[in-house]
C-alpha positions in Angstrom: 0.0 0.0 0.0 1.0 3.7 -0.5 1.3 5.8 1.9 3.2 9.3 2.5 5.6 9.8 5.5 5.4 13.8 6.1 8.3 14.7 8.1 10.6 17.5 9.5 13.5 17.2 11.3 15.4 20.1 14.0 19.4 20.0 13.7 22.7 21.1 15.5 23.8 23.6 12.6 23.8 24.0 8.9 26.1 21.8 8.0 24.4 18.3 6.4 27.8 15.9 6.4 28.8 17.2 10.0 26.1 18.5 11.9 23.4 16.0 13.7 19.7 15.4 13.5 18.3 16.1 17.2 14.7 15.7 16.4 12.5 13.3 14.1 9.1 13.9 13.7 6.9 12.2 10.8 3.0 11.8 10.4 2.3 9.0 8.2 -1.0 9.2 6.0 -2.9 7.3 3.2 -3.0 9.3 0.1 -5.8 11.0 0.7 -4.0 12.6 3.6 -5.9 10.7 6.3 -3.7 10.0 9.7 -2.2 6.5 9.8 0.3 7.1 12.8 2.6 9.7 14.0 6.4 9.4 15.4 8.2 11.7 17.5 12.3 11.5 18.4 14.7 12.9 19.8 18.1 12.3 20.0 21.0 13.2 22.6 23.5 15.3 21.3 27.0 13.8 20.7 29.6 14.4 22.5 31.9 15.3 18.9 29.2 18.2 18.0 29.5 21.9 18.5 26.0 23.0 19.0 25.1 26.1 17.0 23.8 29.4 18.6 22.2 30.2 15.6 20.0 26.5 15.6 19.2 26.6 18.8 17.4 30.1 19.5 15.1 28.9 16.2 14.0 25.4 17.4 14.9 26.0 21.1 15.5 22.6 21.9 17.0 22.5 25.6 19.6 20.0 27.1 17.0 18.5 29.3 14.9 17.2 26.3 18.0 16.5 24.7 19.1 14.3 27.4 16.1 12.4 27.7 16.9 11.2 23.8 18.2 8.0 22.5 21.6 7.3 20.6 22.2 8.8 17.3 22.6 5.1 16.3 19.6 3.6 17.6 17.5 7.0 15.8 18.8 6.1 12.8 18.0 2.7 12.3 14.4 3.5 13.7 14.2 6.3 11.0 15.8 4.4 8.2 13.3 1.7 8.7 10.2 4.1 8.6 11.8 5.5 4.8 12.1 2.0 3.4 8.5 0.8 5.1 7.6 -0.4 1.3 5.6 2.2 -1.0 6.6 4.4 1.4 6.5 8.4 -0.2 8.9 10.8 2.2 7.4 14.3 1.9 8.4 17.8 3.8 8.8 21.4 3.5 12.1 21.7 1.4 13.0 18.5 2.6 14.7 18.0 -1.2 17.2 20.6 -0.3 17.1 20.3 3.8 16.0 17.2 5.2 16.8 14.6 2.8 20.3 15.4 2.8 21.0 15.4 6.5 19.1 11.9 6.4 21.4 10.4 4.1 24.2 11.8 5.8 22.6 10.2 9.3 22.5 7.0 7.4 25.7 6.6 6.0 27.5 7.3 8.7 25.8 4.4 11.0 26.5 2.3 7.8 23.3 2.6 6.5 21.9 2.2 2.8 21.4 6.1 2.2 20.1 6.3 -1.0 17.9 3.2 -0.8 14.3 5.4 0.4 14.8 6.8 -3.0 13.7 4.4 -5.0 14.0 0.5 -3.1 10.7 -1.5 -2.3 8.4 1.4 -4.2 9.2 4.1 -2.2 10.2 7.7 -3.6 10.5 11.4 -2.1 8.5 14.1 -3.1 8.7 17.7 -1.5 6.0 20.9 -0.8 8.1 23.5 -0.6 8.5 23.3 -4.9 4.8 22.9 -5.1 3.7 25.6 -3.0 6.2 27.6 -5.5 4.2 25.9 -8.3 0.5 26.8 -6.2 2.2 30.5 -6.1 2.8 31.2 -9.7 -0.4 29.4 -11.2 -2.8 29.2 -9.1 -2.0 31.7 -6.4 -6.1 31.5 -4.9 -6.0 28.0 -3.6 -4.5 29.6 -0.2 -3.9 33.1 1.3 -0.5 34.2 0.9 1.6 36.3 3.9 3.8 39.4 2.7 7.1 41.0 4.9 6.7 44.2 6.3 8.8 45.4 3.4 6.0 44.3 1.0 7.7 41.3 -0.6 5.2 37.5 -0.5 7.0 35.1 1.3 6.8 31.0 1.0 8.4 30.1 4.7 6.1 27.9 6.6 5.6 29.4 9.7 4.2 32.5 7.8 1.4 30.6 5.7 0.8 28.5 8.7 -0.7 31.9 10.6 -1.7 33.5 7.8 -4.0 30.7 6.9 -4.9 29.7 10.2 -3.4 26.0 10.7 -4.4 23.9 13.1 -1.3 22.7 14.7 -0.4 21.7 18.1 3.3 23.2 19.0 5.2 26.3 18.6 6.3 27.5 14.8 10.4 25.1 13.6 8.7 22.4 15.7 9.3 19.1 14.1 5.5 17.9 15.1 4.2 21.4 14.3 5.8 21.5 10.9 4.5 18.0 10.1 1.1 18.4 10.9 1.3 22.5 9.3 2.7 21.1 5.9 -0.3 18.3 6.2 -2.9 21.0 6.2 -1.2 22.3 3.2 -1.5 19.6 1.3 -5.1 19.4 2.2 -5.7 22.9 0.9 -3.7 22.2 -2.4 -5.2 18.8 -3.3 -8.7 20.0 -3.4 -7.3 21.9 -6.8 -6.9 18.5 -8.1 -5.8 19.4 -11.5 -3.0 21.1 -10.8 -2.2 19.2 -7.5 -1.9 15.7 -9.9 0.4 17.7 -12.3 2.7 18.7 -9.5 3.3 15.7 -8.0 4.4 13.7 -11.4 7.1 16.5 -11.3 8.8 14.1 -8.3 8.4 11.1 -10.3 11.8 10.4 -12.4 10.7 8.7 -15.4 7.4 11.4 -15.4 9.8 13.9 -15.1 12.9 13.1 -17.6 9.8 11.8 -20.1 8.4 15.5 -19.6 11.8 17.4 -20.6 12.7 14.9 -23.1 9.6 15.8 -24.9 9.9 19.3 -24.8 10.9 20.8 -28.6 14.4 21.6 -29.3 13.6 24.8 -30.9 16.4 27.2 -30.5 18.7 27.2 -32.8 22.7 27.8 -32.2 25.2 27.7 -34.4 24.1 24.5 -36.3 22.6 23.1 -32.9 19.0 22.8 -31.3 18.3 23.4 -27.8 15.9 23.5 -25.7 14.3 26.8 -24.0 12.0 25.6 -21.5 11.1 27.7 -18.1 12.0 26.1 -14.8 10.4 27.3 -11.0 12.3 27.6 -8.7 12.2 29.4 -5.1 15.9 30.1 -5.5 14.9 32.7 -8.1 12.7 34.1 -5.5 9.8 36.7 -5.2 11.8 39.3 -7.7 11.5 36.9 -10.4 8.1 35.4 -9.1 10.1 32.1 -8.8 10.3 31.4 -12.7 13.1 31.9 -14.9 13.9 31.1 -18.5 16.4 28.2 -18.6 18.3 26.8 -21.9 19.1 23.2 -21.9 22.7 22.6 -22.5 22.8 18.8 -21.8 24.2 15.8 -20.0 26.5 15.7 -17.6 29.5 13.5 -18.8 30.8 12.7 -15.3 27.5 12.3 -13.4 25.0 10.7 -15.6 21.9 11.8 -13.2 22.6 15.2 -14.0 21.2 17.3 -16.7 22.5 21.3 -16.8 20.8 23.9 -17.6 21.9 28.2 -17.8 19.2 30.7 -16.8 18.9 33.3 -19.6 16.9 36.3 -17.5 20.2 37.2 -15.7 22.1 40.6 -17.0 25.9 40.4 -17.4 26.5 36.1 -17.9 27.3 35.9 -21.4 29.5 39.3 -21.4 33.2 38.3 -23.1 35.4 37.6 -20.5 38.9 38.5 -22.0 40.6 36.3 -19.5 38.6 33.3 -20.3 38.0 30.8 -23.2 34.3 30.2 -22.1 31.4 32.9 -20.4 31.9 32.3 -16.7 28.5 31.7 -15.9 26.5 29.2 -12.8 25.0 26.2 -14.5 22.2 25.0 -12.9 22.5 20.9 -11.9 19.2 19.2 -12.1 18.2 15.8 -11.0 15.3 13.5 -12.1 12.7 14.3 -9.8 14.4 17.0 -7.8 12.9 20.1 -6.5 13.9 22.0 -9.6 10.3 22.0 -12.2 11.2 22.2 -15.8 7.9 23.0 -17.7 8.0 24.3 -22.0 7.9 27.7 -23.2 4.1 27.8 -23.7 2.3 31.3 -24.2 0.3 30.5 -20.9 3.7 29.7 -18.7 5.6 32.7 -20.1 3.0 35.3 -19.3 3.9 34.7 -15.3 7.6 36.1 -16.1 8.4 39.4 -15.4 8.5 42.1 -18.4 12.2 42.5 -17.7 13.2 38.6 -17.6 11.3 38.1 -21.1 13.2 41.1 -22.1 16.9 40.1 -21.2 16.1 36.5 -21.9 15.8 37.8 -25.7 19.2 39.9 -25.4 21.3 37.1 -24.2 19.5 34.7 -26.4 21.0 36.9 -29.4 24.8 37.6 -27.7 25.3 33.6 -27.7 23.8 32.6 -31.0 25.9 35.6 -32.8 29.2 33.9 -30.6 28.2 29.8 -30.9 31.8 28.7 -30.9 32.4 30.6 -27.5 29.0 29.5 -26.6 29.7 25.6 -27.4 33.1 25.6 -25.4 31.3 26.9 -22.3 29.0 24.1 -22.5 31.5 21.2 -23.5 33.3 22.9 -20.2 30.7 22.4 -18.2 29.0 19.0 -19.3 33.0 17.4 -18.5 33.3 19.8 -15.2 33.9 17.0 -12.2 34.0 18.0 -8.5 37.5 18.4 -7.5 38.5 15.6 -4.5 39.2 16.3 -1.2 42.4 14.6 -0.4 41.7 15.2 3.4 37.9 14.7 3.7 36.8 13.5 6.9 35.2 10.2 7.0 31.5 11.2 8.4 31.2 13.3 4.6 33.0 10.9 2.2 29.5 10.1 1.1 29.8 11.6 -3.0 33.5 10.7 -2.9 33.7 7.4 -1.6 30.9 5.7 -3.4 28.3 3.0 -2.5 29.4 0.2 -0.7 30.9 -2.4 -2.1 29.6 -6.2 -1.9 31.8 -7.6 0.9 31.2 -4.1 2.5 27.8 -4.5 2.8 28.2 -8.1 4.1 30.5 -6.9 6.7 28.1 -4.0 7.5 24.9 -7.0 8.2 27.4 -8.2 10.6 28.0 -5.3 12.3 23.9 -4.3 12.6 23.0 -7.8 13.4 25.6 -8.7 16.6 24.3 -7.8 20.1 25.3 -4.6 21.2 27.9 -6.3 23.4 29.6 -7.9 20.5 30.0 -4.8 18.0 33.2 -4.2 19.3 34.7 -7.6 18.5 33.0 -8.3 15.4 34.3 -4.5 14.1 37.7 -5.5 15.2 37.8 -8.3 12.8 36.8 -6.3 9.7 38.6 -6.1 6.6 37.0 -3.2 4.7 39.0 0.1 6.2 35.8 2.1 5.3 33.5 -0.4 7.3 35.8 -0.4 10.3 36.4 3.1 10.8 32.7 4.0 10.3 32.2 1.0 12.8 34.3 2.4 15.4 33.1 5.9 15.3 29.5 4.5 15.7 30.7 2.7 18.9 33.0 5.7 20.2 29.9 7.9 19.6 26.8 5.0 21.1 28.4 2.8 23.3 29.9 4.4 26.3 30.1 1.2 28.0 32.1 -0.3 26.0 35.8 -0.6 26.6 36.3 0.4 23.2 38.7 -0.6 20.4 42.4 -0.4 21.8 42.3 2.4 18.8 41.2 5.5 19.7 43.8 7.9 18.7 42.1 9.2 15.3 38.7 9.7 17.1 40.6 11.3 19.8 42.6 13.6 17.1 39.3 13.8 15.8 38.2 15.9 18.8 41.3 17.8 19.0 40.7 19.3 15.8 36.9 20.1 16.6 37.8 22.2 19.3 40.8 23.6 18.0 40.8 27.3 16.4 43.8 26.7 14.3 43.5 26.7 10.3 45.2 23.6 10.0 43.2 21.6 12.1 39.7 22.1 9.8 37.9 19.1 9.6 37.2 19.3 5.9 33.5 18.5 4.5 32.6 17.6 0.6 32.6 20.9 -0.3 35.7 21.8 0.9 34.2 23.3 4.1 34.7 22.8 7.4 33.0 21.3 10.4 31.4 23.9 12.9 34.3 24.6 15.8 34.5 25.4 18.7 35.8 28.7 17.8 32.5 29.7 15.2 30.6 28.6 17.9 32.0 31.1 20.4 32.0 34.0 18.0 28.1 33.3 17.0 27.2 32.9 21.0 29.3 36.2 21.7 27.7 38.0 18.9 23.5 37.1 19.9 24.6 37.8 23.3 25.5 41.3 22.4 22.0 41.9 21.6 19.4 39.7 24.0 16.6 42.8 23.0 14.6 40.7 20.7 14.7 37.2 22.5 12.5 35.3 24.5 12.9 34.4 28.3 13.5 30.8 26.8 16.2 31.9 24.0 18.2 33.6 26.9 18.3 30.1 29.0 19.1 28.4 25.9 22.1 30.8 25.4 23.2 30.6 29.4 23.5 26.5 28.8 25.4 27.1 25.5 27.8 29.3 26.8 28.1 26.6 29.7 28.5 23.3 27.4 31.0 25.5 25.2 33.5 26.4 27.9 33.2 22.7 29.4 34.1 21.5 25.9 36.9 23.7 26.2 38.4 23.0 29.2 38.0 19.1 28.5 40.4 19.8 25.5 
């Protein structure tokens, strides 16, 4: 049967490879959005984590509920297991370009399949935010829409939640609020059923590549056809009423998933670049399925673009067909372009650049999940895979106090040294070539809210007395 798994999920930080999920909440539904069952948890926060200022005066989780939390280890396999419940459909508010990510990041780390929710046993991910985008532009009177003081529509949840009078049963960022706010949503949208049908296949990824794929090529470069199709977006924001027109330039060669695509309302990208071979431009990566909506060129879609992206659209589309050849090296640049590697990546975000497990991996990983908690440690010490057992290790360093642990604890250990370090060479390096969140960030956000207490509540300022307290503890234990 299918069924749709609304979630949200409250985190340490930003940061998707580093930071941690400290709360889990999901609503499951039957497709006609009636409650199944509902599933709240929290998790205690790890010892290895610098807790962000920032997070914690949004969601104001405290250390008490914190502490009352299971393991990181224990969350994750209950929340893995609710993904992959066959025909399972995992939905949330931006989850695509939130959620989702720190999920597969939770997974892989406790040696998890992260990737298998995607598209295993019938399930599949889907996400609102992109549809409420989609509600806003073509059929903006299915809901009442909020507006900053400064006169600009917004799409953030806790705004159309009060604006339209949700009936929720927490405080706005949540997790259970969220859930049940972006459930009422849906309930409003689906009674357009037309267009709430049309959005969805957007999510599906043969729907969706069959949809592009039979979009015209009818722009003409050089002695080349592209395709000029118009893509939403809430990236492109309310300036640009979330649509833009977007050219088609192709297949990734590296990463086959990925099809690129150059936004042609934007002033200044295809100006000559002396220095350059190619027009230095951002080429926008989309997925099957993803949160990006590809849709054709059709009279009816192009009337929701602003006068002034029509207009520049049309001037850039004539500075790249009058220079093809500079035009077809940016594209043949950009099609071969492969992430640069990251010869010092830390282990919890070697996701992309590691690659999927391999078979004796996995087999080695069913051992690991399936030995009693008291015989992790000597199952992981007889290993082979180097991936598996340092993943293994960190999972017990991080879950299993009791344990004696591993008579290797010196890269964990350096591990921690670095964390709460504030030297430039000790950056724990992420997949993007960033860095885990310090101790010394941390202390710099906390000084800077605290220099300014005006606008917070009596709750925020207690949060902020226990994070200056954990801070200096996880100081002086360095």
């Amino acid at each position: 049967m299918k069924t749709l798994l609304f979630y949200d999920v409250e985190t340490s930080g930003l940061n998707p490879a580093f930071d941690q999920i400290l709360t889990f909440a999901g609503i499951r539904t039957d497709l006609d959005l009636n409650e199944i069952s509902r599933e709240l948890i929290t998790i205690k926060l790890r010892g290895d984590i610098v807790p962000s200022p920032h997070a914690f005066i949004t969601h104001c989780l405290t250390w008490d509920e914190l502490e009352g939390g299971i393991s990181e280890y224990q969350a994750a396999l209950k929340i893995h297991q609710l993904f992959n419940t066959p025909g399972t459909i995992s939905i949330g508010y931006n989850s695509l370009g939130f959620d989702d990510e720190f999920l597969r990041f939770l997974f892989y780390r406790n040696l998890l399949d992260p990737y298998a929710h995607q598209y295993a046993n019938q399930c599949s991910r889907m996400d609102m935010l992109p549809v409420t985008a989609l509600f806003r532009v073509f059929c903006d009177h299915a809901l009442k829409w909020p507006y900053l003081e400064d006169g600009r529509p917004s799409l953030r949840l806790e705004l159309l939640s009060q604006e339209n009078k949700f009936m929720t049963t927490g405080r706005a960022h949540e997790a259970m609020n969220d859930v049940e706010a972006v459930i009422e949503l849906a309930r409003i949208f689906s009674r357009q059923k037309e267009v709430w049908d049309y959005s969805l296949a957007f999510f599906n990824k043969n729907r969706d590549a069959l949809r592009i794929n039979g979009i015209q090529k009818e722009c003409r470069i050089g002695k080349l056809d592209f395709r000029i199709c118009l893509m939403v977006s809430t990236s492109f924001g309310p300036k640009y009423n979330y649509i833009a027109p977007v050219i088609h330039i192709g297949e990734s060669v590296p990463y086959k998933n990925q099809s690129l695509w150059i936004r042609m309302d934007l002033e200044g990208v295809f100006d000559q670049s002396e220095a350059s071979d190619f027009f230095e431009l951002f080429v926008i990566r989309k997925r099957p399925g993803d949160q990006l909506i590809v849709l054709p060129s059709l009279d009816r879609f192009q009337a929701k673009l602003t006068p002034e992206a029509g207009k520049v659209s049309g001037q850039n589309l004539l500075k790249i067909q009058s220079q093809p050849d500079l035009f077809f090296k940016t594209v043949q640049h950009h099609l071969e372009y492969k992430y640069p590697l990251i010869p010092e990546i830390d282990q919890d975000a070697a996701l992309y650049q590691s690659g999927f497990f391999s078979h004796l991996e996995k087999k080695e990983i069913s051992q690991f999940h399936s030995s009693g908690d008291s015989k992790k440690e000597s199952v992981c010490e007889g290993f082979t895979c180097s991936r598996v057992k340092a993943m293994a290790r960190r999972i017990l360093l991080r879950n299993f106090n009791g344990l004696s642990l591993i008579r290797e604890t010196r890269e964990y250990a350096d591990h921690l040294r670095r964390l709460l370090s504030r030297l430039p060479e000790d950056r724990i390096l992420g997949y993007r070539n960033d860095a885990k969140y310090g101790i010394g960030q941390g202390m710099l956000d906390l000084r800077e809210i605290q220099e300014n207490t005006k606008k917070l509540t009596s709750l925020q300022k207690d949060i902020l007395v226990w994070l200056d307290i954990y801070m200096e503890k996880l100081i002086s234990s360095n």
